[in-house]
C-alpha positions in Angstrom: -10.6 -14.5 -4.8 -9.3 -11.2 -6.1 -5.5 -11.4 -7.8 -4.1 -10.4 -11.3 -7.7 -11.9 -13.1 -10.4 -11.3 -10.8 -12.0 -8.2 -9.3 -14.1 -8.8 -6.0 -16.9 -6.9 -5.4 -16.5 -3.5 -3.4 -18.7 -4.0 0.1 -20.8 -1.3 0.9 -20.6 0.0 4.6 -22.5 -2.4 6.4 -22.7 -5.3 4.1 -21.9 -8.6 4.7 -20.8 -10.9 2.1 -22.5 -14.4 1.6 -21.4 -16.0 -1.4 -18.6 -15.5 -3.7 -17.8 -17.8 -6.8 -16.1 -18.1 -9.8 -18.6 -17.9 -13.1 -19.2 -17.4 -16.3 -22.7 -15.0 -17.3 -24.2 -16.6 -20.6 -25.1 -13.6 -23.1 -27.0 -15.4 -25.6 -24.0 -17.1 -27.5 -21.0 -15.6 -25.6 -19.8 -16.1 -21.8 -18.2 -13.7 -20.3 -15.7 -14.5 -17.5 -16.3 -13.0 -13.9 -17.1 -13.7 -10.1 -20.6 -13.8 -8.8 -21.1 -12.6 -5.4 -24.2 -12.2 -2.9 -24.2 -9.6 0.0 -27.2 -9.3 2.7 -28.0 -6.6 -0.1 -27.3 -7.1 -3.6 -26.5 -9.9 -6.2 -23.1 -8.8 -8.3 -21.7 -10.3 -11.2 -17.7 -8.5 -11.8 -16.2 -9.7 -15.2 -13.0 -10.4 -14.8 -10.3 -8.0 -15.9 -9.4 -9.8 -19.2 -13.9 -9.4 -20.0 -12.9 -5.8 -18.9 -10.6 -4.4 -21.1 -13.0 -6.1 -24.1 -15.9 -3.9 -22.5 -17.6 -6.3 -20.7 -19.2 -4.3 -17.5 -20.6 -5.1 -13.7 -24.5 -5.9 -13.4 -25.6 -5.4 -9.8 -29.1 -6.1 -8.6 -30.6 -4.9 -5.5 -31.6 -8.8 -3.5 -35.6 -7.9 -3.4 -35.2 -7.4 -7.0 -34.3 -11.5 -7.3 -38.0 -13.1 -8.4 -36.7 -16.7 -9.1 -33.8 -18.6 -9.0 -34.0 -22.0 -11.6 -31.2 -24.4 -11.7 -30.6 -25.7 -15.0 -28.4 -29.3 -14.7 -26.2 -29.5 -17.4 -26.8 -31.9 -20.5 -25.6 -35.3 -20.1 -23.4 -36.4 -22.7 -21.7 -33.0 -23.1 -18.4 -34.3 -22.0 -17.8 -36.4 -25.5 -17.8 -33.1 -27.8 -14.5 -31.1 -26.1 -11.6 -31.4 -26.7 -10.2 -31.5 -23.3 -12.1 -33.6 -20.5 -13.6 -30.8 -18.1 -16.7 -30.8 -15.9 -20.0 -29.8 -17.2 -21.6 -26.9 -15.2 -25.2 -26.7 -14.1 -26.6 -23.3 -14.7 -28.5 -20.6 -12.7 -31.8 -18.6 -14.2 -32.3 -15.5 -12.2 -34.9 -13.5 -12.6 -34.1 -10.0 -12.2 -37.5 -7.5 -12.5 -37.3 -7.2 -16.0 -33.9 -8.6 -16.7 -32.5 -12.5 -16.6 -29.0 -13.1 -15.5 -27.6 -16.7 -16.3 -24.8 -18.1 -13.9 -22.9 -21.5 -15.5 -21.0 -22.5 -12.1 -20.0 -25.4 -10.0 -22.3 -24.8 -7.3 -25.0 -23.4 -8.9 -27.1 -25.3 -6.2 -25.7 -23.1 -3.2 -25.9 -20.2 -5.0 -29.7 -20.7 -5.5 -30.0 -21.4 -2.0 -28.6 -18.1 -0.6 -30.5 -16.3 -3.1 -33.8 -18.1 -1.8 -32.9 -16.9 1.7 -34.7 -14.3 3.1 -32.8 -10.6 3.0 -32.7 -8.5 4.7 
């Protein structure tokens, strides 16, 4: 997905990439902009290069790290406050050792899935 906005994930030598999506991480009440993606290895999270130049920076988590993976569906309803008509995302807990990373995405379903795959 890289072009002008987003920045893809650098592969290590012998990684494989699984998933790669579009996102937004939830930091408490901001959302930062960025692309998830999910190698036989690690978990990634790359703000995207507007996030960038504000500060925002990569998190990367080593794949044994991940403890659970929670889908949160997204409210009902939420669709009649905006402005513009737009999709409601579900959201994706991770639990990270100590830390929590929260995913708002399309398919925050798959994600969960790969991430509840055995690495390697």
């Amino acid at each position: 997905m890289a072009g002008w906005l987003f920045v893809d994930a650098p592969l290590e030598p012998g990684e494989t990439l699984l998933f790669r999506r579009v996102c937004n991480r939830r930091r408490g009440h901001r959302s930062v902009g960025g692309e998830v993606s999910v190698t036989n290895r690690r978990l990634v999270f790359e703000p995207n290069r507007l996030e960038q130049l504000v500060g925002a920076q990569p998190a990367i988590f080593v794949r044994a790290l991940v403890d659970q993976v929670l889908v949160v569906p997204p409210p009902i309803g939420l669709e009649r406050f905006s402005a513009l008509p737009r999709m409601p995302k579900a959201r994706a807990v991770i639990d990270v050792g100590e830390d929590s990373l929260v995913l708002q995405l399309e398919d925050a379903e798959a994600l969960a899935a790969v991430l509840r795959s055995r690495v390697e």
